[in-house]
C-alpha positions as CSV (number, residue, x, y, z in Angstrom):
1,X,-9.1,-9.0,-4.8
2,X,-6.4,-11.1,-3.0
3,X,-7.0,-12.4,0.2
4,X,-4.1,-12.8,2.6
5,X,-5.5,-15.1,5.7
6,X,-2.9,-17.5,6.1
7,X,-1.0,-14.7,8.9
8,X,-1.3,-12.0,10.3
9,X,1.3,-9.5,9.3
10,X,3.0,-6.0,11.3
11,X,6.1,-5.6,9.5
12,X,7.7,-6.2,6.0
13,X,7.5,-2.2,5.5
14,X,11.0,-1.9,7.2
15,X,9.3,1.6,9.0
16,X,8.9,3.4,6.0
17,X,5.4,4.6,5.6
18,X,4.2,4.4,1.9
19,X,5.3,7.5,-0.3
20,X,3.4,9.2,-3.1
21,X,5.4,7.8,-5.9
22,X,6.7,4.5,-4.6
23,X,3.4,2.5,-6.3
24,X,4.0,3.8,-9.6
25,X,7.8,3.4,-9.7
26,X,7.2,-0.2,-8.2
27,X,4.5,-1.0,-10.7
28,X,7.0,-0.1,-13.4
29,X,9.5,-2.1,-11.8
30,X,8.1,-4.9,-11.9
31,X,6.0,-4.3,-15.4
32,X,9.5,-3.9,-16.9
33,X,10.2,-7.1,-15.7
34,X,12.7,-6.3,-12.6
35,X,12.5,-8.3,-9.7
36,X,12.8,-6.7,-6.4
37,X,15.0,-9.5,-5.0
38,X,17.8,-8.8,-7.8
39,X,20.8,-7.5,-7.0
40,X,20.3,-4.3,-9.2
41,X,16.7,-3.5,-7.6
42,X,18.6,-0.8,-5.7
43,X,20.3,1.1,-8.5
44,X,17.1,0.1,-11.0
45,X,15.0,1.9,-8.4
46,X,17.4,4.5,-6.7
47,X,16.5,4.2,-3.6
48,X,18.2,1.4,-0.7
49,X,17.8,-2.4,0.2
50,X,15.3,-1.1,2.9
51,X,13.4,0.9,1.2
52,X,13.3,-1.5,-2.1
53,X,11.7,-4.1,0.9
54,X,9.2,-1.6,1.6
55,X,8.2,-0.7,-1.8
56,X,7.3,-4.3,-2.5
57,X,5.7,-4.5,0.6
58,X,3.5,-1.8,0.2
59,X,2.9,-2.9,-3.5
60,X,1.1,-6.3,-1.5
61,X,-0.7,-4.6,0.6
62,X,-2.6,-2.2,-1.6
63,X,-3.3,-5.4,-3.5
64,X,-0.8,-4.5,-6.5
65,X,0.9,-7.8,-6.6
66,X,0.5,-11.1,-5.7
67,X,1.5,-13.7,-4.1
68,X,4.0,-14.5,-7.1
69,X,5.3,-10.9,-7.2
70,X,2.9,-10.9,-10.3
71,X,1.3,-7.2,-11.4
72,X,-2.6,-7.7,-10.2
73,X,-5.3,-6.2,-12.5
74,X,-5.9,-3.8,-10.3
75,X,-2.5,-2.6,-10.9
76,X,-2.6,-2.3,-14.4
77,X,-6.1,-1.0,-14.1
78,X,-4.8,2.3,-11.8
79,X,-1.0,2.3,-12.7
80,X,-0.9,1.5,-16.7
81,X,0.5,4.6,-19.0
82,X,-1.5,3.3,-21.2
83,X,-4.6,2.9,-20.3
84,X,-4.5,3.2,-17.0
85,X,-7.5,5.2,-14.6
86,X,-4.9,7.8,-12.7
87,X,-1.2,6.6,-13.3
88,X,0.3,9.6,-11.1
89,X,-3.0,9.9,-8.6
90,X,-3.7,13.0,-9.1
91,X,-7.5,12.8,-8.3
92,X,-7.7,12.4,-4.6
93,X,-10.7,9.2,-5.5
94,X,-7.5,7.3,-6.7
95,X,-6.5,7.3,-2.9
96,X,-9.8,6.6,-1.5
97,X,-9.8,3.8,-4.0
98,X,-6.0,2.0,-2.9
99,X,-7.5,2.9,1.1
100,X,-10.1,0.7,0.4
101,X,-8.0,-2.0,-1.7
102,X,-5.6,-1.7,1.8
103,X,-8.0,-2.8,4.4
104,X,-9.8,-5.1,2.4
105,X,-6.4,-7.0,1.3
106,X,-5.7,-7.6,5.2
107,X,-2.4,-8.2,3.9
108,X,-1.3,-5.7,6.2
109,X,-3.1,-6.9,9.1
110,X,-3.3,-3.3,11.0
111,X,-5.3,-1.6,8.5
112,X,-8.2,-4.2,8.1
113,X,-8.4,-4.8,12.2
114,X,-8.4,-0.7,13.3
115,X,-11.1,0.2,10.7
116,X,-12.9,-3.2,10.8
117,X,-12.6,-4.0,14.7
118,X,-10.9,-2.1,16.7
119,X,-13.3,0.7,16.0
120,X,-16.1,-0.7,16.7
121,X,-14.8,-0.8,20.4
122,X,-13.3,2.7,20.1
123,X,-14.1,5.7,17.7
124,X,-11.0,7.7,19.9
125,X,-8.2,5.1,21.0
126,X,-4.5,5.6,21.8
127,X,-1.6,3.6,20.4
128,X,-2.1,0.9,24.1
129,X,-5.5,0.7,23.6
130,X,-4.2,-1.0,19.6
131,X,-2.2,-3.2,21.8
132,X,-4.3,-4.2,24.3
133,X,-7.1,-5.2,21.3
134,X,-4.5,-7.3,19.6
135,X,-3.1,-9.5,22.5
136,X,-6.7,-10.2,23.6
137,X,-7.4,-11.1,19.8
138,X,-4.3,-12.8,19.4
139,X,-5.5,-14.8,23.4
140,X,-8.8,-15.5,21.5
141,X,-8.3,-17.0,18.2
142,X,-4.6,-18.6,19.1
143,X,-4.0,-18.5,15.6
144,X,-1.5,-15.6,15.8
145,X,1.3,-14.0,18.6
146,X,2.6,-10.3,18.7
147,X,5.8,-9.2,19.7
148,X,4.8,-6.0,21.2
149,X,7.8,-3.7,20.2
150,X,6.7,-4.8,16.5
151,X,3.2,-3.8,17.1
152,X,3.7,-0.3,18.6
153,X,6.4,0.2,15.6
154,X,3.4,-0.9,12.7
155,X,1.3,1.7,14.5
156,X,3.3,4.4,14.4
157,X,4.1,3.5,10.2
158,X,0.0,3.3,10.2
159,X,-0.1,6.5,11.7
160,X,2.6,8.4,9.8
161,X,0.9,7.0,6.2
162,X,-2.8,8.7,7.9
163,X,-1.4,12.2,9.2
164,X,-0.2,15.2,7.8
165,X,3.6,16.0,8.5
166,X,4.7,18.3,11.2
167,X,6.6,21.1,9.2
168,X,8.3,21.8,12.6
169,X,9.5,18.4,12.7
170,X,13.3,18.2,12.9
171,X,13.7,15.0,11.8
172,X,13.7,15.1,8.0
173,X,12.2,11.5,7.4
174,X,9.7,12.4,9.6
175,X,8.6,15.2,6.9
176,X,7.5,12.6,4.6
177,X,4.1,12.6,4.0
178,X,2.1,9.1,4.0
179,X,0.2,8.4,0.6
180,X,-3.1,8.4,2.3
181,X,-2.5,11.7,4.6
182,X,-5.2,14.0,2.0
183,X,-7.7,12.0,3.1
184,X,-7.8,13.2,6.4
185,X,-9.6,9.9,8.6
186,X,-7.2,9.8,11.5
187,X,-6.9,13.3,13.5
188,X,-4.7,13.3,16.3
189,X,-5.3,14.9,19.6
190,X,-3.5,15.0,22.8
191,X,-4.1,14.9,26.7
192,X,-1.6,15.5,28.8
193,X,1.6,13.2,27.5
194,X,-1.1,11.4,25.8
195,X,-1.6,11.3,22.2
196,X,-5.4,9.7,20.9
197,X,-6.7,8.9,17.3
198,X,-10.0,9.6,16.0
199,X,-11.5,7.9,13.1
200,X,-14.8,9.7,13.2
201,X,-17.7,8.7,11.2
202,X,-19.0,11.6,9.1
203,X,-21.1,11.8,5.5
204,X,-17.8,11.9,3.4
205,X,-19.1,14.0,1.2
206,X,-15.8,14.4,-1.4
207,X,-16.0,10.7,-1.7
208,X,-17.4,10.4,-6.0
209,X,-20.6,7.8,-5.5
210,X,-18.9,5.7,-8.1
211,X,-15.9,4.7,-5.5
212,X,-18.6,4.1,-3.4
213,X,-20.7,2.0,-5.8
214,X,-17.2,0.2,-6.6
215,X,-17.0,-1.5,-3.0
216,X,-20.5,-2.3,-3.2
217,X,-20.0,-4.7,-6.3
218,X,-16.5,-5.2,-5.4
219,X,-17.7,-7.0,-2.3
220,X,-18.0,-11.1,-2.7
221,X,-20.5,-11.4,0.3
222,X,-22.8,-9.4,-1.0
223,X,-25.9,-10.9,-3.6
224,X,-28.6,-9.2,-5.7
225,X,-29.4,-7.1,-2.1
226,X,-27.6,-5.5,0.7
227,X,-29.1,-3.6,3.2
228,X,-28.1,-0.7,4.7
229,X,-27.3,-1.8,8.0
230,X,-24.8,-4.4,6.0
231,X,-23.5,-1.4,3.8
232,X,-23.1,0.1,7.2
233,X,-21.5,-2.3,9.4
234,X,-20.2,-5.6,8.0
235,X,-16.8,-6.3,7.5
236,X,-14.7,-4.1,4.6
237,X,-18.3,-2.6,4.0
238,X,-18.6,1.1,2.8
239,X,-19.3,2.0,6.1
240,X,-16.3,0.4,7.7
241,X,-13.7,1.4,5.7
242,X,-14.9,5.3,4.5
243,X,-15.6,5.7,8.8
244,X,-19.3,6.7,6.7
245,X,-22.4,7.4,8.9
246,X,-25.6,6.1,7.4
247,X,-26.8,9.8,6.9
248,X,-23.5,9.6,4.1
249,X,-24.9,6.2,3.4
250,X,-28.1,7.3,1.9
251,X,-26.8,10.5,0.5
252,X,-24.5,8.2,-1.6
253,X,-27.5,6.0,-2.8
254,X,-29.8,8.9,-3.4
255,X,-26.9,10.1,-5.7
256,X,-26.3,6.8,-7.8
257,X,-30.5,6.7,-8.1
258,X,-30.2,10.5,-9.4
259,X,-27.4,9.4,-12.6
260,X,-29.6,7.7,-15.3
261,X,-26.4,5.2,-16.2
262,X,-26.8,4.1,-12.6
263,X,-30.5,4.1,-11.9
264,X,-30.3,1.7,-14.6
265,X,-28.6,-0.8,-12.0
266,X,-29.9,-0.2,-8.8
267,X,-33.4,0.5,-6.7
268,X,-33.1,0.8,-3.2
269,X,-36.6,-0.1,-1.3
270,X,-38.2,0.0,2.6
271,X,-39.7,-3.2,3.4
272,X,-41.3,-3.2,6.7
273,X,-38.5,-0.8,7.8
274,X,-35.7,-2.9,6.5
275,X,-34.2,-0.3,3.8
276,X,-32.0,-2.4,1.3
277,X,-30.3,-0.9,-1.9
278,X,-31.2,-3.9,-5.2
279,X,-29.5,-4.6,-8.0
280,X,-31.6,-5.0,-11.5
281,X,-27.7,-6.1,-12.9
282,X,-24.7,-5.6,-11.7
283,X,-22.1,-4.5,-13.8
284,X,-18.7,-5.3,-13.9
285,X,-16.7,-3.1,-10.8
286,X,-14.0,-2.0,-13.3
287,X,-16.5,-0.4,-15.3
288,X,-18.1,1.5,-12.8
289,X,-14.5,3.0,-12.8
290,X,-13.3,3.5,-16.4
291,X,-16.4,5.4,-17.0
292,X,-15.5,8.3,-14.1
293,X,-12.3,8.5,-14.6
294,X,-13.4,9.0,-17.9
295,X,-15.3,11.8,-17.2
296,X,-13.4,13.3,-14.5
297,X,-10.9,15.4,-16.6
């Protein structure tokens, strides 16, 4: 995974929320050897200057490319026609999987701080509430400033990428649903002229165990052990970035220790009333992968 911590970042997307095809066009783009800063990128891609900004933007943040503009293995992993898991993601794990790949980049920096931070302030927030968080982390760390009018316009991308489309809407971009919109984590709600978000922890049940299992092994702070409170509540854990409730939690492990080819990797014990899932191995993430999307067709 690459790690974006030298800024924070709340624009680059050029407003455009991410759209269902634009990772796999990109990721041919670019695997085709086309370089988004050409002068053709527009007629290569068929879409305008902005939107060819946006495309490469998003292809960062879902951890696609690097810092060189070079295809990740991720990418090739997810995106190949080859041999790749779900070139056209058409099983919704595939989105679950790039969510997860989005907040734990941070190259996006408004993904990683609602589902890492912010809500462990506020499970139900409004857009000022976003705001008011940032310029009292930005007062904080003094490694970062916001312009304010860039913030509110990231949210509302955040938002749009999150929430199903209005069909009433009359504005036809506004139609457009955002890539990650099936998974349903933000709902919307309003009182009076005030709209709120809710990212509500449930048991994610329609999230496969071996997405789950993925973050676990995919995650460089944790060792041979990691408790549940860690799968819980540390930073890009499970818990953090699914909005999963340790009820899900232990429904998830209980599931892995139920499938032979993964009982073979992990034990999950109670000592002293510190319950901690173990690893006898641990297996390479990608596999974990290749062998249910494998099976899931």
């Amino acid at each position: 995974m690459i790690k974006h911590n030298q800024k924070m970042t709340f624009s680059g997307h050029e407003t455009f929320q991410c759209r269902h095809l634009w990772l796999k066009k990109g990721y041919d783009f670019v695997f085709q050897q086309n370089s988004f800063s050409s002068d053709d990128a527009v007629v290569t891609l068929g879409v305008g200057r902005n939107m060819v900004n946006s495309i490469r933007f998003w292809m960062k943040a879902f951890n696609l490319l690097d810092t060189q503009d070079q295809l990740t293995t991720f990418a090739h992993k997810l995106f190949s026609d080859e041999t790749g898991w779900d070139p056209y993601l058409e099983d919704e794990a595939s989105l679950w999987l790039l969510h997860y790949h989005l907040v734990k980049s941070g190259f996006a920096s408004t993904y990683s701080i609602i589902f890492n931070e912010l809500r462990r302030e506020k499970i139900e927030f409004m857009k000022s509430n976003y705001v008011s968080f940032l310029k009292r982390k930005a007062d904080a760390e003094k490694t970062f400033q916001i312009n304010e009018n860039t913030v509110n316009e990231d949210f509302s991308v955040m938002v749009k990428m999150y929430m199903r489309s209005d069909a009433t809407t009359k504005d036809k971009e506004e139609r457009y649903l955002g890539l990650l919109s099936e998974l349903d984590l933000i709902k919307i709600f309003s009182k009076g002229k005030d709209d709120f978000y809710v990212i509500e922890n449930t048991e994610r049940e329609h999230i496969p165990v071996e997405i789950f299992l993925y973050t676990l092994l995919d995650n460089e702070s944790y060792g041979e052990s990691v408790s549940l409170s860690s799968i819980e509540n540390d930073h890009d854990s499970a818990g953090a970035v699914f909005a999963i409730n340790r009820a899900g939690i232990v429904s998830k492990i209980e599931e892995l220790l139920s499938i032979q080819r993964y009982n073979n990797y992990i034990t999950f014990k109670d000592h002293a009333g510190v319950k901690e899932l173990q690893f006898k191995r641990k297996p390479n993430p990608n596999s974990i992968l290749t062998t249910y999307y494998a099976n899931a067709n």
